[in-house]
N, C-alpha and C positions, 0 to 999 in steps of 0.2 A: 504494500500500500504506500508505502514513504517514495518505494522509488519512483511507483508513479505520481505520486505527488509534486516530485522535484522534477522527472519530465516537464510536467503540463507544465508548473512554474516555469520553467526553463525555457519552453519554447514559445511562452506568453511573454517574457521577457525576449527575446530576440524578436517577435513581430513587432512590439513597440520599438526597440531600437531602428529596426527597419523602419518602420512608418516614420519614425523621429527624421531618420536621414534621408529618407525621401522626400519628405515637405521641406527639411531643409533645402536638401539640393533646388527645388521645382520652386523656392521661395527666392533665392539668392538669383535662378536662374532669372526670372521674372524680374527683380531688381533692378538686374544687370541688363537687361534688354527692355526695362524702363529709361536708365540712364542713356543707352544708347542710341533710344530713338528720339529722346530730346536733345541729344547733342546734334545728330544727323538723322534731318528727315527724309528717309530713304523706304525706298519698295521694301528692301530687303530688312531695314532696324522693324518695320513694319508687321514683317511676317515671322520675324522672331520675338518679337513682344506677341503677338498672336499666340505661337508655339507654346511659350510660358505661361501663359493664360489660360489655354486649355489644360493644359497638363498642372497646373494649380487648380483649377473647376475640378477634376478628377480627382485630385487625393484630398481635397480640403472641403469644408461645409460653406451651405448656403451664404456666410458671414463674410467670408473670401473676397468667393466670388462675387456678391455686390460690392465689395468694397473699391475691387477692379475695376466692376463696371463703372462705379461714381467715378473713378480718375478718369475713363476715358470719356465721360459723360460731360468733363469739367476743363474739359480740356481749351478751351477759350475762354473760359474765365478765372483770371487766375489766383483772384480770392477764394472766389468755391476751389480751385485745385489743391490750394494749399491746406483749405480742410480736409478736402480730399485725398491729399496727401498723407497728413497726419492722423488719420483712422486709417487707414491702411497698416501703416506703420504697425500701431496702436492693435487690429485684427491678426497680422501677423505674428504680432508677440504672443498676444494672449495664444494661441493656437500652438503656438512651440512652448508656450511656459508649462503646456499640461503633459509635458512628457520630461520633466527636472524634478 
């Protein structure tokens, strides 16, 4: 009974690590090809902020993914962005703080 006990623990702990470092990855990824597509506005920064975005919609909850949408939502005005900005921020964290 113990050992299976420490199985299941054990590999209840590796899915979270996993899911940890996948939201990580898909969150930095998204970041990253935020910052790039407001340095250069290009087809291509375009389609890899896209890329991020989906694959952030996929491992993360409903809270995410609107928070995304408001940045691109906000995206010519750039007081709402900045709010927009920092609830992102703000969604992200929370979302990585529950696996510390």
């Amino acid at each position: 009974m113990t050992i299976v006990a420490q199985y299941w623990f054990g590999e209840k702990s590796k899915r979270r690590t996993l899911a940890f470092q996948e939201k990580k990855e898909s969150f930095v990824g998204l970041l990253n090809a935020y910052h790039q597509a407001a340095i250069t506005s290009s087809v291509e920064n375009a389609k890899n902020f896209a890329y991020w975005k989906v694959r952030c919609e996929i491992i993360a909850d409903d809270k995410i993914s609107h928070a995304i949408q408001r940045m691109i939502d906000t995206n010519e005005n750039m007081e709402e962005r900045f709010i927009a900005h920092n609830h992102l921020k703000e969604v992200l964290r929370r979302d990585l703080q529950q696996y510390l």
